[in-house]
VOVO-7992 format. One record per residue (C-alpha): x, y, z. Coordinates in pm, 1 decimal, padded with zeros to 6 digits. Each point is the difference from the previous one (the first is absolute). Layout:
! residues N
LUMKOL          X          Y          Z
LUMKOL          X          Y          Z
...
***
This chain:
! residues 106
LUMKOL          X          Y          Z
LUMKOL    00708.6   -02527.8    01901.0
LUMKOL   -00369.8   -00030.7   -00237.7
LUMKOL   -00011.1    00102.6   -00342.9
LUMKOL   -00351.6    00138.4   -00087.4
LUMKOL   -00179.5    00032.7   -00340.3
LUMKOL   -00295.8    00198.1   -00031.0
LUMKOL   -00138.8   -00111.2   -00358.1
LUMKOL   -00365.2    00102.6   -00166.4
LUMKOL   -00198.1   -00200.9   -00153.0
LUMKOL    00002.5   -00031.8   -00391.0
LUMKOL    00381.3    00198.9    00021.9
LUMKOL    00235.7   -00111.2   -00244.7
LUMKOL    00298.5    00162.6    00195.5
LUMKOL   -00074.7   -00157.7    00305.9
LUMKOL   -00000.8   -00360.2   -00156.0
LUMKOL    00364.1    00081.7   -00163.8
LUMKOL    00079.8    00158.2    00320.6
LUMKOL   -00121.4   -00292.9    00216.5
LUMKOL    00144.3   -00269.4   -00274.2
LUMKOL    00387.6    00155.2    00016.1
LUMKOL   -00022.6   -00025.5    00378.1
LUMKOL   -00086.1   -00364.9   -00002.0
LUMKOL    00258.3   -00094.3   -00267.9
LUMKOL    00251.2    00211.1    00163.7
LUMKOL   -00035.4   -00119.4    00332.5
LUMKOL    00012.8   -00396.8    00087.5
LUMKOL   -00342.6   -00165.1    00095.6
LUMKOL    00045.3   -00027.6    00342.5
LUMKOL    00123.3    00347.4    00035.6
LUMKOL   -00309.1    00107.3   -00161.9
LUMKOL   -00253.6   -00181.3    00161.3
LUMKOL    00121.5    00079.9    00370.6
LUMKOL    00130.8    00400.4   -00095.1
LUMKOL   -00289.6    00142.2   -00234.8
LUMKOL   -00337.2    00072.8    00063.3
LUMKOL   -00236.3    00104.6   -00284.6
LUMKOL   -00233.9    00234.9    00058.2
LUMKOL   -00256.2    00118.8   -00244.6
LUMKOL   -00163.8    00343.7    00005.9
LUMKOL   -00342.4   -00116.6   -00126.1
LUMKOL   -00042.8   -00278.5    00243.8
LUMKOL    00112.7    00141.9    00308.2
LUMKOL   -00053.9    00345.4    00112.5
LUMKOL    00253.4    00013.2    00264.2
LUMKOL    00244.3   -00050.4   -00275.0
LUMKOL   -00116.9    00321.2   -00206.9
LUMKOL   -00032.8    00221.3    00368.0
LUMKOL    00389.7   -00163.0    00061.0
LUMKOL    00070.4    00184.2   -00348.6
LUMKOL   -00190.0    00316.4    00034.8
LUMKOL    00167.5    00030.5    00346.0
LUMKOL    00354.4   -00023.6   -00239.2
LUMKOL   -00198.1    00251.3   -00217.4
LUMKOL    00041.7   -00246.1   -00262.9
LUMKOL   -00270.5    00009.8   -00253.8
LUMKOL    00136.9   -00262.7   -00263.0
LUMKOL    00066.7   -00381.4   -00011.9
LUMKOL    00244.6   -00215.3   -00004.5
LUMKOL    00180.0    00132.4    00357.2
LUMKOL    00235.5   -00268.3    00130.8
LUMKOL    00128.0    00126.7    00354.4
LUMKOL    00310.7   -00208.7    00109.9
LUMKOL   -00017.3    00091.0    00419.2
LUMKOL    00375.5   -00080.5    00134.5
LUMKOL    00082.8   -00080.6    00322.5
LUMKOL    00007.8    00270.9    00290.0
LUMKOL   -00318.4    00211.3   -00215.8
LUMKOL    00172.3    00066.4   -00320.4
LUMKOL   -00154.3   -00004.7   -00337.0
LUMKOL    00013.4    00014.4   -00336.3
LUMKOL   -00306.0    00064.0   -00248.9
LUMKOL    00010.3   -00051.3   -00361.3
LUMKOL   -00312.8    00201.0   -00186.5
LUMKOL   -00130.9   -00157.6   -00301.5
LUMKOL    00279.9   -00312.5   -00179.2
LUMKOL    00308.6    00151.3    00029.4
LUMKOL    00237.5   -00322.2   -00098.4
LUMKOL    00302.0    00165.0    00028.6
LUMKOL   -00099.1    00102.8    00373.4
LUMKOL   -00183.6   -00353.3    00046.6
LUMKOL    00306.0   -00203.4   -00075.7
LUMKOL    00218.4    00224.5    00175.6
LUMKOL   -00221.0    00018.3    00343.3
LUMKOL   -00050.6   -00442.1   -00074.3
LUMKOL    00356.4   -00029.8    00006.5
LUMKOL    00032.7    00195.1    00362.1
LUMKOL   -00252.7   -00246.2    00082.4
LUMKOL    00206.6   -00323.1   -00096.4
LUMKOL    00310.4    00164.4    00167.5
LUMKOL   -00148.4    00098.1    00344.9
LUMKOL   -00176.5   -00373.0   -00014.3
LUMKOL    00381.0   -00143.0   -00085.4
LUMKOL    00120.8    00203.6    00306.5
LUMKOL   -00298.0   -00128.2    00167.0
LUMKOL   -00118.9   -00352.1   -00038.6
LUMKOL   -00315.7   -00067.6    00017.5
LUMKOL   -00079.0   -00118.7    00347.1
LUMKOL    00174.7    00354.3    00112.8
LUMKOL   -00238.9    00179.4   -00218.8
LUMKOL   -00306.5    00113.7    00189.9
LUMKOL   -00301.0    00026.1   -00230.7
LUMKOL   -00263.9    00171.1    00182.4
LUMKOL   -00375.6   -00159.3   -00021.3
LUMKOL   -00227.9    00256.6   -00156.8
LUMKOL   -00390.8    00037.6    00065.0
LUMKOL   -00254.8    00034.5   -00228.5
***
């Protein structure tokens, strides 16, 4: 299971967007589950979004177990908090140690 945010730079809805994840999720969830990813810095990120023919920023793609996903367009808190609080379930179901997070390369 990763969580990832593809932000812009200068984009006020990606800093909300990026802030309600890490208040919504605890710090170590955060730190070992999300990985930021900004459009401007990295081009792989904005080719991994034109692929999703996704033109806009935020994106937060929550990839479940077995290939599923879930992609939230722009901040959608209502769909945020609702997709954070399948996270904190499957990790309750799952402890940590049980939770494969899979290393990503740049």
């Amino acid at each position: 299971m990763r969580i990832v945010v593809y932000v812009g730079k200068d984009c006020p809805h990606c800093k909300e967007a990026l802030a309600f994840i890490q208040n919504t999720l605890p710090p170590e969830v955060f730190q070992s589950l999300v990985w930021v990813r900004n459009v401007n810095e990295e081009p792989d990120a904005l080719t991994d979004l034109l692929m999703m023919n996704i033109l806009i920023v935020p994106v937060i793609v929550f990839q479940w177990t077995h290939g599923n996903k879930d992609i939230v367009v722009g901040f959608d808190k209502e769909k945020l908090e609702l997709l954070l609080n399948k996270t904190k379930q499957v990790l309750e179901e799952n402890p940590p140690e049980e939770v494969t997070v899979p290393k990503l390369s740049k």
